[in-house]
N, C-alpha and C positions, 0 to 999 in steps of 0.2 A: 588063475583067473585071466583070462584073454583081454585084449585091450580095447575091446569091443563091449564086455560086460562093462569093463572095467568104465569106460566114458557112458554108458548107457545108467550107470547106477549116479555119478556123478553131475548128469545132464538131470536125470530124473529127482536125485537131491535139491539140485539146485530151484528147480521148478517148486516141488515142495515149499520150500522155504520162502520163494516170492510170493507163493501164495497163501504164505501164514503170515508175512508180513504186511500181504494187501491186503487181509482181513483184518490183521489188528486196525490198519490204517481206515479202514473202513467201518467201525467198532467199534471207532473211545467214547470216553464216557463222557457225558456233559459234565463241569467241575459247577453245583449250584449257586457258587459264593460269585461265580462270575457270570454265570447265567441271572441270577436274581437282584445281584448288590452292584453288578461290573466294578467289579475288585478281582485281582488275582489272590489266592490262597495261597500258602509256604506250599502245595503241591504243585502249581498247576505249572505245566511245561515236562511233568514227571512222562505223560505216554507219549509225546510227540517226541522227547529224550531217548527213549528207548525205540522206537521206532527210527529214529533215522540213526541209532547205532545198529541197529538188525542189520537197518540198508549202509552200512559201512562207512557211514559217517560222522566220525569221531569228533572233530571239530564243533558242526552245529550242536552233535549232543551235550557237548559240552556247553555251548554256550545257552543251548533250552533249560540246561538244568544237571546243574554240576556234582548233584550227589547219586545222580540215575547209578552212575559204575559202582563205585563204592557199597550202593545199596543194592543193587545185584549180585557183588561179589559175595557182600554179605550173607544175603539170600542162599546163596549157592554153599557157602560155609555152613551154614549152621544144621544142615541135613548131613552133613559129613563130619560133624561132630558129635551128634545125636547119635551117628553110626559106629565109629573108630572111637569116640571118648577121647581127646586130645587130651594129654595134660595139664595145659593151659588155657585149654580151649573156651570155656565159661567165661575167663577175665578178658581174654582177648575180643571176645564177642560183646562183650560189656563194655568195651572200651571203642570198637569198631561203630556201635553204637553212637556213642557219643561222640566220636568223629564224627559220622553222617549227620547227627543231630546237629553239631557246630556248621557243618556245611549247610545245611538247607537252611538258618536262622540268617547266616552272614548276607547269603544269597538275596533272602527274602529282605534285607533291611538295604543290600545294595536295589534292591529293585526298588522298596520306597523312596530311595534318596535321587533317583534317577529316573522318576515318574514316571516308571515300568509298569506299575503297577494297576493303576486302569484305564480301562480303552472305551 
């Protein structure tokens, strides 16, 4: 492959990708409990989380909402288990589980306690 393919498959990746991440951004979903009650829900910060890790930015996702990785990585796990049969793979994902679950509760009760919660 010439170095010309070679930056033109790259240039054209990269484009791609800005433009599935400007769609996402242009795309989310209204969350009803904040649209209706102006309450945040144990979700809400989940798409704007993921989107500014797309766009490379690990810090703010973290601070939108700190189980976004976790529950991605999970995501990405469990098709690759269902596939290869891990031998511990069920408990492990049971347990990944209830990590993420402990994260988005703490989260959620650190935002009540620090009137995060509505705007």
């Amino acid at each position: 492959m010439s170095n010309y393919s070679l930056s033109l498959t790259v240039i054209s990746s990269t484009t791609a990708w800005q433009n599935l991440v400007g769609w996402l951004e242009g795309h989310m979903l209204t969350c009803p409990s904040r649209k209706w009650l102006h309450l945040d829900c144990p979700g809400c910060g989940l798409q704007r989380s993921v989107i500014a890790l797309f766009r490379g930015d690990l810090r703010t996702s973290l601070q939108l909402y700190p189980a976004a990785i976790p529950l991605l990585l999970l995501l990405g796990f469990i098709p690759l288990h269902l596939k290869y049969d891990f031998p511990h793979g069920a408990t492990a994902i049971k347990y990944w589980q209830g990590g993420v679950a402990v994260i988005i509760v703490v989260f959620y009760i650190y935002k009540i306690v620090n009137h995060k919660i509505a705007y």
